[in-house]
C-alpha positions, 0 to 999 in steps of 0.5 A: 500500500503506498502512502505518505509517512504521517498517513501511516497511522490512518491508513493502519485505522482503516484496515481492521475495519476493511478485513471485518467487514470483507468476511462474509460481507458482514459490517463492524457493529460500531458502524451504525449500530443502534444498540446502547453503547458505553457513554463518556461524559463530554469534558466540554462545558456547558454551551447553549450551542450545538455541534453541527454535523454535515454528512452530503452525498453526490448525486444521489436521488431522493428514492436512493434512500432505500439502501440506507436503513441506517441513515433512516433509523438514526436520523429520519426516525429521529429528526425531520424530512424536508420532503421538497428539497432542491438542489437550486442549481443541479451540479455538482460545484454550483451546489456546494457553492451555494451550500457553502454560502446561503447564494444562487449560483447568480449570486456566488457566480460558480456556474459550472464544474470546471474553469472558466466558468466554475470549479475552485478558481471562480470559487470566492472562499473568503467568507463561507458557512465556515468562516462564519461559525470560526469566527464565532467560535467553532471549532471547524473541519473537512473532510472528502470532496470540496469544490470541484479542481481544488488543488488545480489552483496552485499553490495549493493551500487551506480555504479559510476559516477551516482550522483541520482541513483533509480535501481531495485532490484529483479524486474519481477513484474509489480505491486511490485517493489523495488527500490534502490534510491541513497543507500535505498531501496523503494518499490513501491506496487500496482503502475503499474511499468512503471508508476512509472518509468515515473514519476520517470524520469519525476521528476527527469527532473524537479528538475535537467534540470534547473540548470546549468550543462546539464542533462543526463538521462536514464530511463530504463524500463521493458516493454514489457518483461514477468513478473507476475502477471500472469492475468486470460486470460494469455495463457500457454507461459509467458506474461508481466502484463498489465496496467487495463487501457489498458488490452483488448486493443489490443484484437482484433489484429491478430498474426503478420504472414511473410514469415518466420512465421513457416517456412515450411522448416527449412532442410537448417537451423542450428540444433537448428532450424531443431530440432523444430516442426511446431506450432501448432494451440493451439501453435499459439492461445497461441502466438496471446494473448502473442503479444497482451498483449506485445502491450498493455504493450507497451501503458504505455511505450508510455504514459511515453515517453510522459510525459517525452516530455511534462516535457522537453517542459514544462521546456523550454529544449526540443529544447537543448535535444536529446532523443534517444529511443532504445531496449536492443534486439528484440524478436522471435515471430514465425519465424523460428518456434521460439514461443518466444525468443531472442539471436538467429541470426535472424533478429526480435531478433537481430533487434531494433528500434533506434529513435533520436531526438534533435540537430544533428539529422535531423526531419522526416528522415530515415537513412540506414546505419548499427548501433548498441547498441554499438554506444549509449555511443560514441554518447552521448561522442561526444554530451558532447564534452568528450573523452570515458574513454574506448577503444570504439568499436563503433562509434558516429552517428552524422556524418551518421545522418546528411550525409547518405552516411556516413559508408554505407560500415560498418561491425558489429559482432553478437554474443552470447554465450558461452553455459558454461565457456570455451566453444566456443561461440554459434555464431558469425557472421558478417553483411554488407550492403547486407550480413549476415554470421553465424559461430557456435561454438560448431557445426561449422555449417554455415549461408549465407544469401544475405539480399537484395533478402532474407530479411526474412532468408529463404534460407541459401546459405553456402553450395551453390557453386554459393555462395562459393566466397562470404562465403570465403569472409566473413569467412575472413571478420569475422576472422578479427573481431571476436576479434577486438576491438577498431579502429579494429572493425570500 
């Protein structure tokens, strides 16, 4: 196994965790277990303020949720569902841009995964959710994947307000990885990436959420976005790599088929959508592996958000801990005849799941109102009882959390794009209690959808003159928020 000198002891942590959990396909009981465990008092004194817990995934599906039972016992059966979440711009960078500092992306100006238009180099790091809550006290750190082409920008060196910072660098293989940790490189070869993560992000819970300023934590993984190895049974589309001890897992589970699963008329849709075929059988055979291994990916995930649980209880801080897990954007699995994918409007690539647990969010509960990534940061400024360092446009979710009449008449932008500098936007668009309305930039075509009767996007109603008041309505509704910010856009 190659590695770096000072990586030596972290790489030696994960291996016991690996040979158990490869016998016979069994997962160590610390990771996610339930059952009662010996409990350390906390040596950190008393503070009115929580630690904060952030566990995100990449490119994961609200309906994903299904292959993690202990994400839904430890924190959806004991915290609240934000059951409309969205992904306000749904990639990958926009997204944690907008995680990281309560913008749209036409705000933060990250509007795409790679430079010119996005990655790290159009990323303004110098007041995020992280410097907001360092300088308030927290004790803050990273771990995993942070804003796409980090570490392209050299010198390479920690963004501000993280005080233990363990990024990836390159990353898209599951069984290499290079981390920068608080300024050197280490690389891990032969762990399984998602284990390193965990046990990363388990560490570093117990060595800091003793002492006495309160922790806040993200730890960012990859999984289930596609990344090599490629395996001998991946089909002809891109596959994430699976853990050996939970390859085949899924193997028996069919391809996920609603009603808007290669839908049979697309003549209303946009042309980027008219333009594809039917898929085919071989097409579809394809699909089915790639959904299966996506959930297999998603077992180690679920075992990482145990162990993290386990180590909060295990240090007497899980009761003063809000853990909030979320994705950065969906993913298209057929819909539309969309074979894979994200940025679309759509709802599985605009929709994600969005579970919080911990104080201010009541156990066991559901909650309707529309929230969005851009909520996250405000949310976890409003915890540290601190003022963002931004013009946010999003809103802390304490009040819809504890009072579910709160922001049901809210009003979110969707957007994305541009296709190249100095073009127009590929969309955007405005979603409401009941209404979703899609302007394109670059063909000025137009999408109406009533979500209550037509939650699978089936029939678009732009150009249905029994709908004209509700579009002109809703073209006005989005011309105010096209380029809103701040209280503008709340």
């Amino acid at each position: 196994m190659r590695r770096s000198t000072r990586a030596a002891t972290a790489v030696l942590a994960v291996l016991p965790l690996l040979a158990v959990g490869m016998a016979g396909g069994a997962t160590p009981a610390p990771n996610g277990s339930d059952a009662p465990s010996v409990s350390t008092t906390s040596a950190r004194a008393p503070d009115p303020r929580p630690n904060i817990v952030a566990i995100t995934a990449d490119d994961m599906r609200v309906s994903d949720l299904e292959a993690m039972p202990r994400l839904r016992r430890l924190l959806r059966q004991r915290g609240t569902t934000f059951a409309r979440s969205y992904a306000t711009f749904p990639l990958c960078c926009p997204s944690r841009a907008s995680f990281l500092t309560g913008q749209y992306a036409h705000n933060h100006g990250v509007l795409d995964n790679e430079q010119p238009l996005g990655g790290y180099a159009a990323f303004d790091p110098s007041s995020t959710v992280a410097t907001w809550l360092d300088d308030a006290g927290y004790q803050t750190a990273f771990v995993g994947k942070f804003i796409n082409e980090y570490g392209a920008v050299t010198p390479v060196t920690v963004p501000p307000g993280w005080d233990d910072f363990h990024a990836s660098i390159g990353g898209g293989h599951y069984f290499e990885t290079t981390l920068f940790e608080n300024g050197a490189p280490t690389t891990y070869d032969g762990p399984y990436q998602t284990d390193v993560y965990g046990r990363v992000a388990s560490d570093l819970i117990e060595e800091r959420v003793a002492r006495r300023a309160p922790l806040f934590l993200w730890a960012s993984f990859y999984a289930p976005h596609v990344g090599r190895p490629r395996e001998p049974d991946d089909p002809g589309i891109n596959t994430p790599a699976v853990a050996p001890r939970h390859r085949d897992r899924f193997a028996d589970r069919p391809l996920r088929s609603p009603r808007s699963f290669d839908e049979p008329d697309v003549s209303d849709k946009p042309r980027h959508v008219r333009q594809r075929p039917r898929l085919s059988a071989d097409l579809q055979a394809q699909m089915r592996e790639s959904y299966q291994q996506r959930l297999e990916s998603l077992l180690a995930l679920d075992a990482a958000v145990g162990r993290i649980v386990a180590t909060l209880r295990r240090s007497g801080e899980l009761p003063n801990t809000v853990v909030l897990f979320t994705a950065d954007n969906g993913w298209m699995m057929g819909e539309h005849r969309i074979h894979a994918g994200k940025t679309v409007v759509y709802e599985p690539s605009t929709r994600v799941p969005l579970i919080v647990r911990g104080p201010g969010f009541p156990a066991g509960t559901k909650r309707h109102q529309l929230v969005a990534n851009i909520d996250v940061a405000p949310t976890f400024a409003a915890l540290a009882r601190t003022r963002p360092g931004l013009r946010v446009d999003g809103r802390s979710l304490l009040p819809l959390a504890r009072r579910p009449s709160v922001g049901r008449d809210r009003r979110l932008v969707l957007e994305a794009g541009p296709r190249s500098r100095n073009a127009p936007m590929f969309y955007t668009a405005v979603r409401t209690d009941r209404w979703l309305y899609v302007e394109y930039g670059e063909t000025g075509e137009r999408e109406l959808y009533d979500m209550d009767r037509d939650p699978h996007q089936l029939v678009n109603q732009a150009r249905n003159p029994a709908y004209r008041e509700h579009r002109q309505r809703l073209a006005r509704r989005l011309a105010e928020l096209r380029d809103c910010a701040g209280r503008g856009c709340r």
